[in-house]
C-alpha angles and dihedrals in degrees: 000000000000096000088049082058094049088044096048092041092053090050090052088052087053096051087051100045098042086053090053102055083042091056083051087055098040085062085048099046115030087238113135137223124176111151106143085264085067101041088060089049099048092048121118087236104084116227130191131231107248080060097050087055093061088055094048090053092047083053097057103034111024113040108030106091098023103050083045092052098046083044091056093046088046104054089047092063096040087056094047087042107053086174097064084041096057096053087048095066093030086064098038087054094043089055091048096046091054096049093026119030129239101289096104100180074074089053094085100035083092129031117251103271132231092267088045091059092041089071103043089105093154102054088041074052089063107036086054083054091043091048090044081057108033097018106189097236102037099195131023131188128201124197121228119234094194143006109294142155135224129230099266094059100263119135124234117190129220114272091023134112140253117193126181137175125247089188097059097029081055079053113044109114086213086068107036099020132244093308084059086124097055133089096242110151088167074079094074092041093058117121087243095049093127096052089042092038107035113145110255082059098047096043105160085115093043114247136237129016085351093046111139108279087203092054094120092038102048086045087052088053094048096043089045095052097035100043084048092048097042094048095057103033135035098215120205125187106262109251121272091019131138137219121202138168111241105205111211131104093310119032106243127173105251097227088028115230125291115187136170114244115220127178121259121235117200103182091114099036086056100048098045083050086055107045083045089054085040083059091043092058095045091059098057097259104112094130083081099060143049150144139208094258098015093235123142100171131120098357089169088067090065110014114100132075130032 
């Protein structure tokens, strides 16, 4: 064990010192890296790297299959839900108007940044509800260290198993109410969120003392990749194929998920964004917009596709 660590450890020390001395070069070159490693790197915090190691190994072990899995989920119920999908990009394009201007053929020259991302409520909004619904891991056991027993009165002895399931617990109408079925993210965004989603009734990152320790970063991955994708392409189930829940561990699809990639034109989204934020300044409520160059006009000139 101790020499898989080591091993493991000094592989680690390798990823992070070989993306150093390519970071030197990038300045020198003109040559770009911004994978999530760099970003933390490139931050004005400075980590060590003790600490960036931890994130590296976060990268490789904890969050591949499960924030794959909760992507694919998640892009089959945008496509079957247009609504959602239309607040998604609403919101994305409101951001990017705010920090970018309206020029939206500049909105992909440079990733979303951290702040970007920071602010995309609504899309966090519908990967929680993806995960209530489709939870990653869809069953978890604890073992019990000593005689216990639960709320409802049952007795668990010591060196036995509990085990539960994520996935009913995502589903039961005395929980999420009688729309529990339905693919409802306004239901994150709700005044009384944190009475309804707390976490031991949201459990698909665990909760309490065991709670994952990656959460936020595994939300900051997602809304990176989806928001990127989202904004450039408008994706539909392929014709004929199925989609099916493969119960294990993760929980796959079982024929995996093939979709058609469209681009996507934002002439409409931007300019609903702007005549919203048009309505917003003439009623006196402009400390809540703002561009780069504060310029609203012809934004059919620029506006269409990422």
């Amino acid at each position: 064990m101790s020499r898989s660590i080591s091993h493991v450890d000094n592989y680690l020390s390798e990823i992070i010192n070989t993306r150093k001395l390519e970071l030197v070069s990038q300045q020198q070159d003109g040559s770009r890296h911004d994978d999530l490693l760099s970003r933390f790197m490139k931050k004005k915090e400075s980590y060590s790297d003790k600490y960036l190691k931890y994130v590296a190994l976060n990268f490789i072990l904890a969050g591949r299959d499960t924030s794959s899995v909760a992507m694919s989920w998640f892009f089959w119920l945008v496509s079957l839900n247009p609504r959602v999908e239309e607040k998604i990009i609403t919101e994305i394009c409101t951001v990017l108007i705010k920090t970018r201007g309206t020029n939206v053929t500049k909105w992909t020259d440079e990733p979303l940044t951290f702040d970007e991302i920071d602010q995309l409520a609504y899309l966090k909004a519908a990967l929680s509800e993806t995960l209530r619904l489709y939870p990653s891991v869809p069953e978890d056991s604890k073992y019990v260290v000593a005689n216990d027993v639960l709320p409802d009165g049952t007795f668990v002895p010591s060196g036995s198993n509990v085990t539960y399931s994520i996935y009913s617990v995502g589903r039961m109408k005395f929980i999420w109410g009688e729309d529990c079925l339905e693919f409802k993210p306004e239901r994150w965004l709700e005044e009384n969120r944190d009475e309804i989603c707390n976490q031991y009734k949201f459990v698909a990152f665990n909760a309490g003392p065991r709670i994952c320790l990656g959460k936020d970063l595994a939300y900051l991955q997602m809304k990176s990749i989806t928001a990127s994708i989202l904004l450039r392409h408008r994706l539909t189930v392929a014709p004929g194929h199925r989609v099916e829940q493969k119960m294990s561990l993760t929980l796959f699809m079982k024929f995996g998920l093939k979709m058609d990639v469209h681009r996507r034109d934002l002439t409409l989204p931007v300019e609903k964004v702007v005549n919203e934020m048009r309505n917003y300044e003439s009623c006196g409520k402009s400390e809540i917009i703002g561009t780069n160059d504060g310029n609203y006009g012809e934004v059919k000139l620029v506006a269409g596709m990422a």
